[in-house]
C-alpha positions as CSV (number, residue, x, y, z in Angstrom):
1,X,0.0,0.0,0.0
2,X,1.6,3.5,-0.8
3,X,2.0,5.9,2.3
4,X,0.6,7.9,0.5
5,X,-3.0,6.5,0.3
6,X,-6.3,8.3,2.0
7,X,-7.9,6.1,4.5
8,X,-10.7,6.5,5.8
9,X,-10.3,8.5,9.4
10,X,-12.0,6.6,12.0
11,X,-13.6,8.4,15.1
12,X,-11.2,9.7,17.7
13,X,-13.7,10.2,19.9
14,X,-16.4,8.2,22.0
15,X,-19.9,8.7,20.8
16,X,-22.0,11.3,22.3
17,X,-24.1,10.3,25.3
18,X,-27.9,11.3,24.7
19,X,-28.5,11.5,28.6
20,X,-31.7,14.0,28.2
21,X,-34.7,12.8,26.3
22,X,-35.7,16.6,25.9
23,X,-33.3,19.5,25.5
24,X,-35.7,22.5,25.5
25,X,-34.6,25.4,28.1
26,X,-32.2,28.4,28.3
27,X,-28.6,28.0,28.2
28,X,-25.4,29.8,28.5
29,X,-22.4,29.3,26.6
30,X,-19.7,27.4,28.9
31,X,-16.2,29.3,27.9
32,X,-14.2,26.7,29.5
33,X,-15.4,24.1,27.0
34,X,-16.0,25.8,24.6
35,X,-13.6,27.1,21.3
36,X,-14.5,29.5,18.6
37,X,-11.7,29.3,16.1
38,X,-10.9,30.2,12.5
39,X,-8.7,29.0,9.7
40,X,-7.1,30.3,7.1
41,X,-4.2,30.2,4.2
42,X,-1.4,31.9,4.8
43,X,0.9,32.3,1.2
44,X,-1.2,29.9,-0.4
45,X,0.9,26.7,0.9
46,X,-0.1,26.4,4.5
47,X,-3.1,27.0,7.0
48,X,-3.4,29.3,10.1
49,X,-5.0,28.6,12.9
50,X,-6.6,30.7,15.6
51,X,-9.2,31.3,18.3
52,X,-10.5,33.6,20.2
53,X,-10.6,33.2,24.2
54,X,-12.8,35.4,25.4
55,X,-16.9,35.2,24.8
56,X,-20.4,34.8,26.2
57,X,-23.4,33.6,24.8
58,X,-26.8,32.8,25.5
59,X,-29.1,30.4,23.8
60,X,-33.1,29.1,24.2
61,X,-33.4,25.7,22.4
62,X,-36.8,24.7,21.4
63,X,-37.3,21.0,20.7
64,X,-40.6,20.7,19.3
65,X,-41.0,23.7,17.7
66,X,-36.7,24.5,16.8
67,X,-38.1,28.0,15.0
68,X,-38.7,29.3,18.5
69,X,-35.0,29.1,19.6
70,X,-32.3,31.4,19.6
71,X,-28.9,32.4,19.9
72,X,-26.7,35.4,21.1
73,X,-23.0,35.5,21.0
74,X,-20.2,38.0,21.7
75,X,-16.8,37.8,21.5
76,X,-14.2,40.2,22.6
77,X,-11.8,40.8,19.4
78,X,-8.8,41.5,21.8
79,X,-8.7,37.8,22.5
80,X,-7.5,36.5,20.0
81,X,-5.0,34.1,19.5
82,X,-3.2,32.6,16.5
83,X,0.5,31.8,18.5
84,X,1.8,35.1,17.5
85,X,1.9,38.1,19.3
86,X,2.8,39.8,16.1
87,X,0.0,38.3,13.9
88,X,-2.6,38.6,17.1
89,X,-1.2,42.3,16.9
90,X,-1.6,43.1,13.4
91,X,-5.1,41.7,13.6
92,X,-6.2,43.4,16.4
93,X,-5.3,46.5,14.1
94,X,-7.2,49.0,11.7
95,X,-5.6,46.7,8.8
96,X,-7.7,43.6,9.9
97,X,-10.2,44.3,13.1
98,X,-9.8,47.4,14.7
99,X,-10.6,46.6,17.7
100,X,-9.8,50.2,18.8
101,X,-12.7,51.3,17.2
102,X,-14.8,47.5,17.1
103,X,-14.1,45.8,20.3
104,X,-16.4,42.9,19.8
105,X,-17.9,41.1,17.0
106,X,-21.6,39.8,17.7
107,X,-24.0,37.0,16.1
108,X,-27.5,36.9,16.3
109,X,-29.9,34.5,15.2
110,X,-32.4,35.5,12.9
111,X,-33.8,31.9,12.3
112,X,-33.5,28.3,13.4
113,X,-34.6,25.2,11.7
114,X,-33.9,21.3,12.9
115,X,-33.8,18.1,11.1
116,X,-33.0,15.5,13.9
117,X,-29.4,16.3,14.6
118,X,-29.0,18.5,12.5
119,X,-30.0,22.0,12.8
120,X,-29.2,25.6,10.6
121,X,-29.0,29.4,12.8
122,X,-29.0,31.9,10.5
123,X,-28.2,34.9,12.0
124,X,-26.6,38.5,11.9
125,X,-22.5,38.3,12.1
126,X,-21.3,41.8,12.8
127,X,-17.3,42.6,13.1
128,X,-15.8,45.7,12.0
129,X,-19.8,47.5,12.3
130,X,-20.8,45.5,9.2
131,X,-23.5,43.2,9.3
132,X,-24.1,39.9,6.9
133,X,-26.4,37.4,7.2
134,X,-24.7,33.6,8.0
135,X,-26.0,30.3,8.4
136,X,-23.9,28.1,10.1
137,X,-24.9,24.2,10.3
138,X,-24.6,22.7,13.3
139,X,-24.4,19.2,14.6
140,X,-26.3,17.9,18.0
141,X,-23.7,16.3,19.7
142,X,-25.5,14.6,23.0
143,X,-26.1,16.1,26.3
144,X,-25.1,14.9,29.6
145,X,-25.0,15.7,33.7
146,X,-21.9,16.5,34.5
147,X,-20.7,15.6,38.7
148,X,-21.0,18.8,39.3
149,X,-25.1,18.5,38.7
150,X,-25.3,20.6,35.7
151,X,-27.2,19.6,32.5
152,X,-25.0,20.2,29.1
153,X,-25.6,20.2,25.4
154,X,-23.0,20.3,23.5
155,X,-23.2,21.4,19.4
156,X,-20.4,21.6,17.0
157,X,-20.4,23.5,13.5
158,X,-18.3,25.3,10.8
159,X,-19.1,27.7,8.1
160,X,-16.5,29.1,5.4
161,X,-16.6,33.1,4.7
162,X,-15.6,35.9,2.5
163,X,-13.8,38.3,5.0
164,X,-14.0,40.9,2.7
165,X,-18.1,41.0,3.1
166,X,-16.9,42.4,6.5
167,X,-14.1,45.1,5.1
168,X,-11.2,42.9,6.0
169,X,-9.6,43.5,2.8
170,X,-5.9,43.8,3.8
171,X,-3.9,41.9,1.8
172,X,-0.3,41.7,0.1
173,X,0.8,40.3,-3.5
174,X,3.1,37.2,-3.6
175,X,5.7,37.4,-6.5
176,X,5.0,33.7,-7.8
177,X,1.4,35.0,-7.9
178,X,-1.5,34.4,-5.2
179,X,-1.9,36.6,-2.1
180,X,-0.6,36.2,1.7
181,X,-4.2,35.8,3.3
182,X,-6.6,33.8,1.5
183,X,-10.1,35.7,1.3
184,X,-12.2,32.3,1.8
185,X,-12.0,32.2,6.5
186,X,-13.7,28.2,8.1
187,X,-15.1,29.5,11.1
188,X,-15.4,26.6,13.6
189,X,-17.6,26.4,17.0
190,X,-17.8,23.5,19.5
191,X,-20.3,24.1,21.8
192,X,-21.1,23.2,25.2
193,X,-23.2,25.0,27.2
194,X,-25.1,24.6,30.9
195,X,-28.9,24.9,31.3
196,X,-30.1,27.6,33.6
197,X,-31.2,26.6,36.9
């Protein structure tokens, strides 16, 4: 077999318990547990990876009727982190964020729909004070106690972006062609958050 064959990648981890029959409720985002990270290619050869660390977010899931739930999220742009102080500086700039002028960059929903385990939140994604419509598809993971008696859901989902829709247009030429920062961003959010007591 050549190294270089694709197999398929098998689960890395356990399956998601399914401890609650019903999910409905409020919740808050857990920021312990959960990431909100982005990816994209730097000089066309390699990807960059970053996150930001600091958030809150509220959501209302309704099972039975998934239209009537809803989601708020806010994340402080001074938080982010990409394993550079210069990159996370230059970002935090006028040239990418400006977080001088746009500390935080906020979604939210405008619509949910559900199909089993699947569900879709459009919503409004504003950074830089310009707002686009998204819809990012999510993925029910399971839900669970934890030992410390509080009842989790957990979701994870991804969506790929123009930057530019937002005015992140910085870029720079490369001289074999191509540019430094690709325009096309992955977003990426695994979820857990705690139902309110």
């Amino acid at each position: 077999m050549s190294i270089f064959s694709r197999k398929t990648a098998q689960p890395v981890f356990d399956a998601g318990t399914q401890a609650i029959a019903d999910i409905t409720g409020d919740y808050t985002i857990d920021p312990s547990h959960t990431g909100i990270a982005f990816q994209a290619r730097h000089a066309m050869v390699t990807n960059v990876r970053g996150a930001f660390k600091e958030f809150q977010g509220t959501a209302h899931i309704d099972s039975a009727n998934p239209a009537g739930s809803r989601v708020d999220l806010t994340i402080a742009v001074d938080s982010v982190d990409t394993g550079s102080a210069d990159r996370d500086g230059h970002l935090a700039s006028a040239d990418f964020f400006d977080v001088e002028n746009h500390p935080t960059i906020t979604f939210t929903s405008t619509s949910v729909e559900a199909d089993g385990d699947d569900w879709a939140i459009t919503g409004d994604l504003t950074i830089k004070g310009v707002t686009k419509s998204v819809t990012v598809p999510f993925e029910f993971v399971g839900s669970a106690q934890d030992p410390f008696g509080n009842t989790r859901v957990g979701f994870e989902g991804e969506v790929a972006v123009n930057r530019k829709d937002w005015g992140l247009t910085w870029n720079a030429a490369l001289e074999t062609g191509g540019v430094l920062v690709s325009e096309k961003i992955k977003l990426k959010f695994d979820v857990s958050a705690i139902k309110n007591a």
